[in-house]
C-alpha positions in Angstrom: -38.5 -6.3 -18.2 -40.7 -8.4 -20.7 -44.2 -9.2 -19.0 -46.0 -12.0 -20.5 -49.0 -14.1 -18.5 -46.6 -16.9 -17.7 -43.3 -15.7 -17.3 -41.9 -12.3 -16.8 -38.3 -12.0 -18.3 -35.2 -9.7 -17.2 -33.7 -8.1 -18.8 -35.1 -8.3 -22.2 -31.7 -7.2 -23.7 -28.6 -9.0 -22.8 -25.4 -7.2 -22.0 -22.4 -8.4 -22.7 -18.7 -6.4 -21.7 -16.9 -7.2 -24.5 -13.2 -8.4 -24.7 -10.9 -10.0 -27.0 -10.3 -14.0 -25.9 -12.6 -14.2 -22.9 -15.9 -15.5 -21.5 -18.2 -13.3 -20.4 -21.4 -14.4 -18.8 -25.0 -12.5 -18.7 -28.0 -13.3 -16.0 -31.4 -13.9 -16.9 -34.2 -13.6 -14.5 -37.5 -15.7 -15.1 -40.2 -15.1 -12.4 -43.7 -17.7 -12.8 -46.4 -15.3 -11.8 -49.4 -17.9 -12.1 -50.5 -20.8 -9.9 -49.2 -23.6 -12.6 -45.8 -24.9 -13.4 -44.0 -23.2 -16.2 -41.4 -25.1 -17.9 -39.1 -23.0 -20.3 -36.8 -23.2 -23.4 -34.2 -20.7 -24.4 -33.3 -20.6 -28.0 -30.3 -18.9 -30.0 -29.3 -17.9 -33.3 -26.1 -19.1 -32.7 -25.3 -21.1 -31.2 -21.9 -22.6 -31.1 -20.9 -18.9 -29.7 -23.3 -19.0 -26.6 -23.6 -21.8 -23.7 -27.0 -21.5 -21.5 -27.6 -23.2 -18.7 -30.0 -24.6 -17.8 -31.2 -24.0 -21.6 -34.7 -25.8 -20.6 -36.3 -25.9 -17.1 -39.9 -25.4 -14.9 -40.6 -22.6 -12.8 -42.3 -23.6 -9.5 -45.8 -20.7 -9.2 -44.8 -17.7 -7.8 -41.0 -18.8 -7.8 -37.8 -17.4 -9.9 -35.3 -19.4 -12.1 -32.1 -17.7 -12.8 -30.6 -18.0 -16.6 -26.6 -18.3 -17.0 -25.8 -17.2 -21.1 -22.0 -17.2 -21.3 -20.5 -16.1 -24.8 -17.5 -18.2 -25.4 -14.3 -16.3 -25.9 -14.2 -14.4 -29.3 -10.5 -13.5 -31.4 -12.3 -10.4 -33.1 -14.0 -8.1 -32.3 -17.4 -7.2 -34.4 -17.5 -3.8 -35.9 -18.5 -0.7 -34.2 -19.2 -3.5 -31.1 -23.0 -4.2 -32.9 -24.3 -7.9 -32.9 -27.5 -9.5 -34.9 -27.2 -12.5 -32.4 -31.0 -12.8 -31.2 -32.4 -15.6 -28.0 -36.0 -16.7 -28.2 -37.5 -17.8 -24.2 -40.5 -20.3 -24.9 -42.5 -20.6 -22.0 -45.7 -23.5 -21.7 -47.9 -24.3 -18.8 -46.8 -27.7 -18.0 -48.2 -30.5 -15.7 -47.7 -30.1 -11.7 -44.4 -32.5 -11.0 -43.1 -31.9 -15.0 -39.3 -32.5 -14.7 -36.8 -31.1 -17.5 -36.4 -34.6 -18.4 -39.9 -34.5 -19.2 -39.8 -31.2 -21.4 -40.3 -32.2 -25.1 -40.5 -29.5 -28.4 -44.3 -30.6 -28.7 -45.2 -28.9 -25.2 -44.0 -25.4 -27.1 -46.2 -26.4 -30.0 -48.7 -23.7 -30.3 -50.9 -26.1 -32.8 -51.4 -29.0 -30.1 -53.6 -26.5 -27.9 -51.1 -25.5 -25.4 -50.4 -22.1 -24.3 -47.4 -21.4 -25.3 -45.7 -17.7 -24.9 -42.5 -16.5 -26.7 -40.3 -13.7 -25.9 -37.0 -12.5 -27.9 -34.4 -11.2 -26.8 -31.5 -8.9 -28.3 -27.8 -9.5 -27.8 -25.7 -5.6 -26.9 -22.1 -5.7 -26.5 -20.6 -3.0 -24.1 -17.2 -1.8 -24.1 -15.4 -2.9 -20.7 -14.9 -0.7 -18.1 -12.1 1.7 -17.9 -10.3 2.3 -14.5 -10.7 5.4 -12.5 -8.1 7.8 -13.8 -5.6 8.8 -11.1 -6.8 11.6 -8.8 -3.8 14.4 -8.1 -2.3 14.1 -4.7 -4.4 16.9 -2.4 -7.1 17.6 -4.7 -9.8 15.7 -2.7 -11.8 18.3 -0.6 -11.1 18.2 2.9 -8.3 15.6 2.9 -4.7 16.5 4.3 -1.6 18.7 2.7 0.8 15.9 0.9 3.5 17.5 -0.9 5.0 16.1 -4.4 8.2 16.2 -6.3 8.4 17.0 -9.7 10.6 16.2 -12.7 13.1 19.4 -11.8 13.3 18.2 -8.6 11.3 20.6 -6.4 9.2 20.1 -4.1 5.5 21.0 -5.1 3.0 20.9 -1.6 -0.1 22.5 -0.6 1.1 23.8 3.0 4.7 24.9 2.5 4.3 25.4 6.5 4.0 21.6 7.6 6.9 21.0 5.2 9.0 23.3 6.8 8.2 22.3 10.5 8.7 18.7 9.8 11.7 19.7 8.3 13.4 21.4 11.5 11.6 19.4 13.5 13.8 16.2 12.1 16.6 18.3 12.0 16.2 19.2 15.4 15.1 15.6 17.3 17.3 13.0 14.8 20.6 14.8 13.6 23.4 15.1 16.1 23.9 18.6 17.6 27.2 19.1 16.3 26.4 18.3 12.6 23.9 21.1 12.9 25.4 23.7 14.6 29.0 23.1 12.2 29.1 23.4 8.9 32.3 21.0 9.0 32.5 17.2 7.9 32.0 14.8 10.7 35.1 13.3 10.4 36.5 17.0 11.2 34.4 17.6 14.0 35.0 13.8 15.7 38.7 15.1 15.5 38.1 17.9 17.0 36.5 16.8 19.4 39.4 14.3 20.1 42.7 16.9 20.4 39.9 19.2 22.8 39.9 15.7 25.2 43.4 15.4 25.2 44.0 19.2 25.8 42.0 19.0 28.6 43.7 15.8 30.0 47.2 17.2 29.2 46.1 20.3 31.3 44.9 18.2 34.3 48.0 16.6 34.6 49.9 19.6 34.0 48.2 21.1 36.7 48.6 18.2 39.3 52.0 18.3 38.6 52.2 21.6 39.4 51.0 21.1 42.9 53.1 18.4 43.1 56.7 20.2 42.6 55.2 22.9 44.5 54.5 20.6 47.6 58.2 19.0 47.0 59.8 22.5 47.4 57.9 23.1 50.7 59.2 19.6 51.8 62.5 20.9 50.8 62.3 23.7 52.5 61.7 22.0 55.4 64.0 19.0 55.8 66.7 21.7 54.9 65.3 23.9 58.3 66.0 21.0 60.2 68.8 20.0 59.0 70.7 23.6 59.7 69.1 22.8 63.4 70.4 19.2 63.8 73.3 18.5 61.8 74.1 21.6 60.1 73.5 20.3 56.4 71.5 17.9 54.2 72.5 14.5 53.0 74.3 14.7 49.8 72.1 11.5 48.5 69.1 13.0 49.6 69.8 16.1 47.6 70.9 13.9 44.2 67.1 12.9 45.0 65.4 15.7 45.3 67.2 17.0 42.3 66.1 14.1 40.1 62.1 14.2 41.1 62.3 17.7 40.0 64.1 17.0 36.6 61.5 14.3 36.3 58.2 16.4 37.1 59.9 19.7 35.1 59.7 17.0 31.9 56.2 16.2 32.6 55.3 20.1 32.9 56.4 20.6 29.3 
């Protein structure tokens, strides 16, 4: 900070971040520290490169003016990032309700009487920021295993214990039991699956037929009882019949 009796200036050097085909703007602060108006000018050595506004202005007492210097956009950059480029902040005591229209170079004029302070100011380029190099997965303290795969394909992780239980624990809760307890393809095990069902159907109605020539005899056996009793003989239809449900349910047996 530059302390003068009028006007106290900050920063005294301006900072620039440098890059190629860019503006880049730097604040100035001006603070009046005296009871009387202050009016201002802000000079350059070059100045086609640098745009300030407001390059001329009056500081109310006790009050702060802010400063905008923007360097217009540059196609080289300087050599080892030094500038020469220089600013010069004229400060006056000026005349309570002094407007910037009313701000002329003889008010700066040290030989007309005024008080008139100067204050120069240095031009520093800085080289731009650089962003925050990439932090390896897990290395923060206190933060959570996270596992990583690298280039050969393997799996690189701080707790090889999670891994594993969320591994089985997938396994377990998403994947179908019978892709994990069989090794086979699941096109072999929905087959199998398939000719087990019909089995089991093919023995259910193997079975019921069973019972069902079974109950036929005993029916047999009885209507030929009582035909000994009554007429002494069976029906010859009645025995073509008989003869043809039990060719029919022998065929569904097999």
């Amino acid at each position: 900070m530059s302390t003068g009796e009028l006007l106290s200036v900050e920063p005294q050097e301006l900072q620039f971040q440098f890059e190629l085909k860019k503006q880049i703007c730097c604040s100035m602060q001006l603070r009046n520290k005296t009871e009387n108006h202050v009016a201002f000018k802000v000079k350059t050595t070059n100045p086609k490169k640098y745009c300030v506004r407001p390059n001329t202005g009056v500081v109310l007492p006790h009050s702060t003016c802010e400063v905008i210097v923007t360097m217009q956009s540059q196609k080289e950059a300087p050599l080892d990032m030094q500038c020469k480029d220089k600013f010069l902040l004229q400060s006056a005591v000026a005349r309570p309700g002094t407007t910037p229209k009313d701000i002329t170079p003889e008010l700066f004029n040290k030989d007309s009487g005024n008080q008139v302070e100067e204050c120069k100011l240095k031009v520093n380029y800085v080289a731009p920021r650089q962003p925050p190099s990439p932090v390896r997965e897990g290395s923060e303290e206190g933060s959570s295993p996270r596992a990583s795969i690298s280039e050969n394909g393997t799996i690189n992780t701080t707790d090889s214990t999670a891994v594993r239980f969320c591994f089985f624990f997938s396994l377990f809760f998403c994947v179908p039991r019978g892709y994990i307890e069989s090794p086979e393809k699941p096109s072999e095990v929905i087959s199998r699956a398939t000719t087990s069902a019909i089995i089991a159907k093919l023995t259910q109605e193997k079975n019921f037929a069973i019972q069902q020539s079974n109950k036929l005899h005993q029916e047999l056996e009885l209507l030929r009882r009582q035909g000994n009793k009554s007429r002494g003989g069976i029906p010859f239809m009645y025995v073509i019949l008989i003869g043809l449900l039990g060719i029919l349910l022998g065929y569904l047996v097999k």
